[in-house]
C-alpha positions as MATLAB code, in Angstrom:
seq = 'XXXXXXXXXXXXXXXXXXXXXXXXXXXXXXXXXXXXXXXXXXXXXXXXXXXXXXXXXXXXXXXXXXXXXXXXXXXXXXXXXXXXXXXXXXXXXXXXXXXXXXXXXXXXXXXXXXXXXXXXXXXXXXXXXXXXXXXXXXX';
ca = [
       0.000    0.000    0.000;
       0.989    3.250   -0.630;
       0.059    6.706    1.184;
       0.551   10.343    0.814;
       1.002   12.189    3.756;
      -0.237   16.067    4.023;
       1.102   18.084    6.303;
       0.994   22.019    6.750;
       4.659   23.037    5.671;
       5.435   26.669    4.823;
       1.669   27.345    6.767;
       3.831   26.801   10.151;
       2.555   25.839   13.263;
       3.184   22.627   15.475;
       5.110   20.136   13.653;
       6.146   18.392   16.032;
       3.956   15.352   15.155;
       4.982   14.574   12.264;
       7.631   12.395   12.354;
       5.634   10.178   15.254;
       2.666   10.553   11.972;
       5.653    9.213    9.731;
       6.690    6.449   11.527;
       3.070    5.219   12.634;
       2.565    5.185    8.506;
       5.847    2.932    7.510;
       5.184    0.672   11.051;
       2.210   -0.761    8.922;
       4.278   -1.524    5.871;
       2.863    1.177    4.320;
       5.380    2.921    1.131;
       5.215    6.990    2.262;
       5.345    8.874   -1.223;
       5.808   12.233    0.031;
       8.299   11.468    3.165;
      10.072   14.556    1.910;
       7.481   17.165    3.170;
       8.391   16.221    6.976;
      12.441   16.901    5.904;
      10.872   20.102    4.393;
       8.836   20.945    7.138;
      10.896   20.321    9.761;
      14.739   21.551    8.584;
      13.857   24.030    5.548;
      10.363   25.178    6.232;
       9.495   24.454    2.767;
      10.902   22.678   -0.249;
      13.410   24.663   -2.499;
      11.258   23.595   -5.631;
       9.664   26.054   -7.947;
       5.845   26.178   -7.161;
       4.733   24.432  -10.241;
       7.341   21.259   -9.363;
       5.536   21.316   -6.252;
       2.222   21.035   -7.586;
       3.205   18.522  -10.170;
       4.499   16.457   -7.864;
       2.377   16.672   -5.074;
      -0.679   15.881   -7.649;
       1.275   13.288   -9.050;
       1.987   11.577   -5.713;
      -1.839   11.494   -4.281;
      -2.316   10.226   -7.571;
      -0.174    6.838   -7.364;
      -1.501    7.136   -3.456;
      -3.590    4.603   -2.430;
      -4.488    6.470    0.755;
      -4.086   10.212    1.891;
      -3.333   10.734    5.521;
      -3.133   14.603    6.647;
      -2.684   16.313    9.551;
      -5.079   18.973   10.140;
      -4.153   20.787   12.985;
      -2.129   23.089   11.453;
      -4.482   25.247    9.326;
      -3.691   25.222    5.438;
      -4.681   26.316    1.905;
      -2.335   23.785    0.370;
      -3.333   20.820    2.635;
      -7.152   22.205    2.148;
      -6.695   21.784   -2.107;
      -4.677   17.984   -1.746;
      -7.694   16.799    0.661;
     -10.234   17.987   -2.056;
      -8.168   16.683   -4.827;
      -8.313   13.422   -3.144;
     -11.607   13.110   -2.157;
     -12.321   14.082   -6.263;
     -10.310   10.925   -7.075;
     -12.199    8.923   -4.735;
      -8.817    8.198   -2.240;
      -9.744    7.117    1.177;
      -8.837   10.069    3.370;
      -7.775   10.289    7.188;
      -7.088   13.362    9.081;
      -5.693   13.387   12.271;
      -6.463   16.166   14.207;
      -4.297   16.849   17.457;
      -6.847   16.116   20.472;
      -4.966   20.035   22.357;
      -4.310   21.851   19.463;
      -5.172   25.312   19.949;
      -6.861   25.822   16.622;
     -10.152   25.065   15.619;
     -10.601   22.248   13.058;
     -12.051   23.449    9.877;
     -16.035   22.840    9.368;
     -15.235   21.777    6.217;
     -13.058   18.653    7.239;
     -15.124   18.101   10.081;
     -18.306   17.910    8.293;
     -17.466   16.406    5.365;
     -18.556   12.971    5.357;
     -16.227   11.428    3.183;
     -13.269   11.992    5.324;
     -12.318    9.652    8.558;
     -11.191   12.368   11.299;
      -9.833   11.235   14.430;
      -8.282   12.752   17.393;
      -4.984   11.990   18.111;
      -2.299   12.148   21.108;
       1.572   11.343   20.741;
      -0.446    7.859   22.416;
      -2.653    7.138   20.265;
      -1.529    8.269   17.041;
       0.169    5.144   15.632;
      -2.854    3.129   16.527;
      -5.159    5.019   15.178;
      -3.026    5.132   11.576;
      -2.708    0.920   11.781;
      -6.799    0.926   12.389;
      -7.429    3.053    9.368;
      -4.859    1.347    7.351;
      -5.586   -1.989    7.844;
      -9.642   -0.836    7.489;
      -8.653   -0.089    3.692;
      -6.854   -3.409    3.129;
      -9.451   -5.320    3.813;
     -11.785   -3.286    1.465;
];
């Protein structure tokens, strides 16, 4: 299986979940397309790529994704577009959502039906991606 993982990067914020969001993903056997973005995130803030790369290869990547998994704490536009681009291609979506982050989650993610969101903790996290991955293998 492979996933794409969304994650706010040049939107800042608390990032300091996503390499536990990383590592929960691979645990599973799950191939991480964009395990880039938390190298970006977390040393460059942001890749060095031209924008259009970017969006190339980001659409490109959810795409050959089998899954998307975001984390939606951390408000952002660019996370906001991959999440609808995803649900237009029919991609089973998760979206973790810190359980004490001090932003509101967007109505939009919350209400959508289509998406799984679940409230995480540096705890729970990993379980919670090997229950939604393993919910997808056996459809």
């Amino acid at each position: 299986m492979k996933a794409y993982f969304a994650c706010s990067i040049r939107g800042g914020g608390d990032t300091s979940f996503y390499l536990a969001i990383l590592e929960g993903i691979k645990r599973t056997g799950t191939t991480v397309l964009s395990e880039v973005f938390v190298h970006d995130a977390l040393t460059l803030g942001g890749s060095p790529l031209p924008a259009d790369e970017i969006y190339e290869r980001d659409t490109n990547m959810i795409q050959d994704a089998d899954i998307v998994i975001a984390e939606v704490s951390n408000p952002s536009l660019g996370v906001g577009y991959e999440l609808a681009y995803a649900e237009q291609l029919g991609k089973p979506v998760l979206c973790l959502y810190h359980a004490k982050s001090e932003k509101s989650l967007s109505a939009m993610v919350r209400g959508n039906n289509y998406f799984t969101v679940e409230h995480f903790d540096s705890k729970t996290v990993a379980e919670t991606i090997q229950r939604f991955i393993a919910l997808q293998s056996a459809t």
